[in-house]
KEKE-3310 file (N, C-alpha, C; in steps of 0.2 Angstrom, whole numbers, plus 5000, padded with zeros to 4 digits):
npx = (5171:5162:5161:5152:5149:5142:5142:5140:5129:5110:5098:5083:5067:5058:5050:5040:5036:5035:5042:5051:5068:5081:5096:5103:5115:5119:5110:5096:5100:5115:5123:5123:5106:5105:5092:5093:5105:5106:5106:5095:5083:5077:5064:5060:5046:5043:5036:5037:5025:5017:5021:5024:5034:5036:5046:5059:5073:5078:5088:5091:5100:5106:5111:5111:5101:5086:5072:5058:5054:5040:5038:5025:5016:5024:5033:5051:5067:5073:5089:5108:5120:5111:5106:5095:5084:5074:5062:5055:5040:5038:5029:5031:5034:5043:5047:5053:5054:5061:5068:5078:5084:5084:5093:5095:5106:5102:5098:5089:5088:5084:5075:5070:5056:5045:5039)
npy = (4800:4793:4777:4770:4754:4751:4740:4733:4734:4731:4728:4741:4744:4758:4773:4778:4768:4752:4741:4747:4747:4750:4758:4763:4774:4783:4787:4798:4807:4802:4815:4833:4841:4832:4821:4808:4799:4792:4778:4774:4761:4758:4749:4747:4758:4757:4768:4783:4787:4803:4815:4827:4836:4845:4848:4846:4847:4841:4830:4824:4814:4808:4793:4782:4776:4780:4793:4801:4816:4823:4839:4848:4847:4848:4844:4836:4831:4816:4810:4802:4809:4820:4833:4835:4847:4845:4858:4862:4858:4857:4845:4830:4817:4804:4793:4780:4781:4775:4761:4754:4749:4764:4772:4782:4793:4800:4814:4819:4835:4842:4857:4871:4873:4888:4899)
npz = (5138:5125:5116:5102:5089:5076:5071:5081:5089:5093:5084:5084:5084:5076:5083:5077:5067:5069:5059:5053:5054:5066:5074:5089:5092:5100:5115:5123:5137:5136:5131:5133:5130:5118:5109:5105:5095:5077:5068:5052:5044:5030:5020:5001:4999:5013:5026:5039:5047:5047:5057:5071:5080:5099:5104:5103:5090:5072:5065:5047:5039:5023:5020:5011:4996:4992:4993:5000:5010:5017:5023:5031:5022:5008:4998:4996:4988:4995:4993:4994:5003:5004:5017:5030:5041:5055:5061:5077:5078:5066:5054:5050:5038:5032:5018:5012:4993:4986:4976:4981:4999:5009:5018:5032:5046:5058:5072:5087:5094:5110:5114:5123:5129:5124:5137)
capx = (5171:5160:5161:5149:5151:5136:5139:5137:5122:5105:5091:5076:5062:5058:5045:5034:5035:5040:5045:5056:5074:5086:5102:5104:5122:5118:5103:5095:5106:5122:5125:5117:5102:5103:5090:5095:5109:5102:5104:5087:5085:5070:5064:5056:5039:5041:5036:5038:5021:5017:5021:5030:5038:5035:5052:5066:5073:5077:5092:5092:5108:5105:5117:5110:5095:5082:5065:5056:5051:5035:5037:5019:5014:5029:5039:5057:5069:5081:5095:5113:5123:5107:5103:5086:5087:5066:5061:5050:5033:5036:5026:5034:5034:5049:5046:5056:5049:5064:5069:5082:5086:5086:5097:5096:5107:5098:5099:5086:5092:5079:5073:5066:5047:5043:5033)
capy = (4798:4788:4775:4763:4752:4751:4731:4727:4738:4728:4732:4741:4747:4765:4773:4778:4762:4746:4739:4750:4744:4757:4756:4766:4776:4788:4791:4802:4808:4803:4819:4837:4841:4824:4814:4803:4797:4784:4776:4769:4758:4759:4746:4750:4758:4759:4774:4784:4792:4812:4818:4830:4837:4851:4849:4845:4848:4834:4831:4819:4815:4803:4791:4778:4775:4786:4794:4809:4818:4829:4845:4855:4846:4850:4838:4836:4824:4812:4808:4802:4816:4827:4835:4841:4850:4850:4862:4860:4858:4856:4840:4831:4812:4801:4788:4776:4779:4771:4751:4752:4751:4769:4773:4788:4793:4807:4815:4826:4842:4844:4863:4872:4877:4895:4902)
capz = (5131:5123:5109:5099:5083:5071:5069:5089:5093:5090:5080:5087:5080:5077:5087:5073:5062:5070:5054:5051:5061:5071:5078:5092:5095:5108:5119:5129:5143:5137:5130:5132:5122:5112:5111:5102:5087:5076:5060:5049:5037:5027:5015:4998:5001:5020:5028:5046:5045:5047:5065:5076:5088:5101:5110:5099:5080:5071:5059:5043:5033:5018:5017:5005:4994:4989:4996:5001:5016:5019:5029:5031:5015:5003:4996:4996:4988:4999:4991:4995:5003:5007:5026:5030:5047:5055:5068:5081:5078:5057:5052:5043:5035:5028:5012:5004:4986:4977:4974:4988:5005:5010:5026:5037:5050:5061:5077:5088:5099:5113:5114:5129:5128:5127:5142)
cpx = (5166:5160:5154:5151:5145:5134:5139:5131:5116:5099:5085:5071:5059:5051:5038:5031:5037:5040:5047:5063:5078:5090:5102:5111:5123:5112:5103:5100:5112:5127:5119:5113:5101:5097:5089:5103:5108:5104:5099:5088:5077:5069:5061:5048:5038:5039:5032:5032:5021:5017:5026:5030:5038:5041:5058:5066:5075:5081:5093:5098:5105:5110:5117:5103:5092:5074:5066:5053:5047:5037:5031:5016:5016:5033:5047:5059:5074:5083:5104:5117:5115:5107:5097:5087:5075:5066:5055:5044:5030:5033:5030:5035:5040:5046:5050:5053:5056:5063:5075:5081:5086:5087:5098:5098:5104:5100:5094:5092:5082:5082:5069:5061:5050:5037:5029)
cpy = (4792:4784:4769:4762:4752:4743:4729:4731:4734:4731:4734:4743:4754:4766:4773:4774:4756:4741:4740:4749:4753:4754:4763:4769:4779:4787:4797:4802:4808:4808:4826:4837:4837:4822:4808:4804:4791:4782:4771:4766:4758:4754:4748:4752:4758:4764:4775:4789:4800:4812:4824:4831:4843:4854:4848:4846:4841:4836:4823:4819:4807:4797:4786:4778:4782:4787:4801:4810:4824:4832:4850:4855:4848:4845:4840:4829:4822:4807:4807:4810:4823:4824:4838:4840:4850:4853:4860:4862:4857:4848:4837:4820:4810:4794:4787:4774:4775:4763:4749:4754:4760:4769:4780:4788:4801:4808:4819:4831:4842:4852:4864:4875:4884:4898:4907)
cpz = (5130:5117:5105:5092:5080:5074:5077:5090:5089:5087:5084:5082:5082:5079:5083:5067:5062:5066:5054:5055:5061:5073:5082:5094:5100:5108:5123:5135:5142:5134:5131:5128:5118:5116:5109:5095:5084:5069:5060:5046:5035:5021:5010:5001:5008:5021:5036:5044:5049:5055:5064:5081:5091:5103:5108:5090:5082:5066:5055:5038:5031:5018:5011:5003:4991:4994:4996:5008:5015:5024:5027:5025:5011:5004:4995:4994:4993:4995:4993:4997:5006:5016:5024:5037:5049:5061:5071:5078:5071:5059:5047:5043:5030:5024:5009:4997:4982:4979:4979:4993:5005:5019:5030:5044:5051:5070:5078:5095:5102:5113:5120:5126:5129:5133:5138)
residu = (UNK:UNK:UNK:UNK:UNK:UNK:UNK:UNK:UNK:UNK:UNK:UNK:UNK:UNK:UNK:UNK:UNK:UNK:UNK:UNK:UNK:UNK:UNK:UNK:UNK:UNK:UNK:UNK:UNK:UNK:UNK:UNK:UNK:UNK:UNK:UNK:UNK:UNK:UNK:UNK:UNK:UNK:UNK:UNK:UNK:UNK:UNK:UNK:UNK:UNK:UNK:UNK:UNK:UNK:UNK:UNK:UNK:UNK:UNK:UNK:UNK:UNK:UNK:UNK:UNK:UNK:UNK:UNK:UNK:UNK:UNK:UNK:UNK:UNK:UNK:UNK:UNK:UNK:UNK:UNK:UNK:UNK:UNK:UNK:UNK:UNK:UNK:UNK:UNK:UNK:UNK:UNK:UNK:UNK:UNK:UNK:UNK:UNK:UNK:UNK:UNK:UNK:UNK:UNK:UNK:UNK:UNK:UNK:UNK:UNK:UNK:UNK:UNK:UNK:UNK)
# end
């Protein structure tokens, strides 16, 4: 079993915008497949610029604020209560366009390559 609390885990900074803060719930290894479990916090107008990923999806749950995420240049809104699920190798971009804090907990599942 494992447990963590939000308020004791310290803030990092997210791989692809170290402005942007992270709490860490899991990592790599401590569960299959995972590589991570994380809550974001996004200030107005931050953003995790366009990338991806060859080896893992990627799951976004809204829980506060507003923004949008680019996948393969198409916009989507993020709002409270949405999931957005991305698969290997989509492109894709997170922006807080609104006037708050927006908060994302997300998780990746690594994926094994195709031969």
């Amino acid at each position: 079993m494992i447990t963590t609390s939000l308020k004791n885990l310290p803030e990092e900074s997210v791989s692809h915008n170290a402005e942007i803060k992270k709490k860490v719930m899991l990592r790599f290894g401590d569960l299959p497949h995972l590589t991570n479990f994380s809550q974001a916090r996004f200030a107005p107008g931050q953003t995790a610029p366009a990338h991806a990923h060859q080896d893992m999806c990627e799951v976004f749950f809204v829980e506060a604020g507003s923004g949008v995420i680019h996948i393969d240049g198409k916009e989507y809104s993020l709002l409270p209560g949405n999931c957005v699920a991305i698969e290997p190798g989509e492109v894709h971009e997170v922006v807080n366009s609104g006037s708050t804090e927006l908060v994302l907990t997300y998780f990746g599942l690594r994926v094994e390559k195709s031969a």
